[in-house]
C-alpha positions as CSV (number, residue, x, y, z in Angstrom):
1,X,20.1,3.2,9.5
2,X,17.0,5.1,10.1
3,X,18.7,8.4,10.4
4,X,20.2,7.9,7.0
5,X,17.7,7.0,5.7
6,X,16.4,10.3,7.0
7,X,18.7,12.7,6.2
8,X,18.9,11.1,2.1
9,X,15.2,11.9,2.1
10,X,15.9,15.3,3.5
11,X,18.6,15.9,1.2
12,X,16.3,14.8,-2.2
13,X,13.3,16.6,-1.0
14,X,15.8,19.8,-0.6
15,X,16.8,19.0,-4.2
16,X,12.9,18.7,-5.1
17,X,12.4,22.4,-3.8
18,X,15.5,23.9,-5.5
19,X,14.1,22.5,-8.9
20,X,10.4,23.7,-8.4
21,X,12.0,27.5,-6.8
22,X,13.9,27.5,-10.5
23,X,11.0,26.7,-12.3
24,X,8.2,29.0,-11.0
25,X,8.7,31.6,-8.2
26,X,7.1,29.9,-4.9
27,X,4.4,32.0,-2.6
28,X,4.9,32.7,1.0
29,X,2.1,30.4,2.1
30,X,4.2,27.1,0.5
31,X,7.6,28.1,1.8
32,X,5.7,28.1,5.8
33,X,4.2,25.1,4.7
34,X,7.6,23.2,3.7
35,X,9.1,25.1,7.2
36,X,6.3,23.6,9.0
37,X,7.1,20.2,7.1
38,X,10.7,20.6,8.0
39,X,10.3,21.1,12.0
40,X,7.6,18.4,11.6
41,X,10.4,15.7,10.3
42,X,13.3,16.8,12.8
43,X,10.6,16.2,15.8
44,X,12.5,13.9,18.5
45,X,10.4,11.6,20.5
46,X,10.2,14.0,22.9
47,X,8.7,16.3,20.8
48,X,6.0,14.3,19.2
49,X,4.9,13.7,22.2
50,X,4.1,17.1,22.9
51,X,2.7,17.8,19.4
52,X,0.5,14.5,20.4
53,X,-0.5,16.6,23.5
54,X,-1.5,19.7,21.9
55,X,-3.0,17.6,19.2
56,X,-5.8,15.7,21.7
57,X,-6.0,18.5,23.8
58,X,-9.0,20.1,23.7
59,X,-9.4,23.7,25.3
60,X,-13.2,25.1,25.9
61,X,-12.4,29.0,26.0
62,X,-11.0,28.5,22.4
63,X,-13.5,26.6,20.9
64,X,-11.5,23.3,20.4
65,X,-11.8,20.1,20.6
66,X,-9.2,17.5,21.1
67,X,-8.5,14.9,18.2
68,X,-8.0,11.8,19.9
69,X,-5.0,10.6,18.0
70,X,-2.5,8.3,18.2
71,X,1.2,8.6,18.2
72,X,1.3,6.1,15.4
73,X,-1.2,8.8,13.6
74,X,1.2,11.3,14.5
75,X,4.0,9.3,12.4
76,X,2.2,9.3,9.7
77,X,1.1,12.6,9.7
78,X,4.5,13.5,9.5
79,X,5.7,11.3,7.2
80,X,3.0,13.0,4.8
């Protein structure tokens, strides 16, 4: 059911961006942003896993610091 559910959302929020591209031309910036959106939603477990990794993984050369998330934060992250 889930994955259903999943690809009907997909399929409106395709419909969404097809009305808003019609209406007004769309920058580069949104269209990497809805990419980004897009990968984000076909993540298996697998790979929100990883994305948790990266996510809490802090790195001292770089100048980060790790978030200390969850994977249920992950969800909704991605769920927007």
């Amino acid at each position: 059911m889930n994955s259903i559910d999943a690809r009907t959302a997909a399929i409106a929020e395709a419909i969404k961006w097809r009305a808003m591209e019609e209406e007004a031309p769309v920058d580069d910036l949104s269209k990497s942003l809805v990419e980004f959106g897009r990968e984000l939603a076909g993540l298996d477990a697998l790979g929100k896993s990883a994305l948790l990794y990266e996510l809490n993984h802090g790195d001292t050369l770089e100048g980060t610091m790790g978030l200390d998330l969850t994977m249920d934060d992950v969800d909704r992250m991605i769920e927007g």
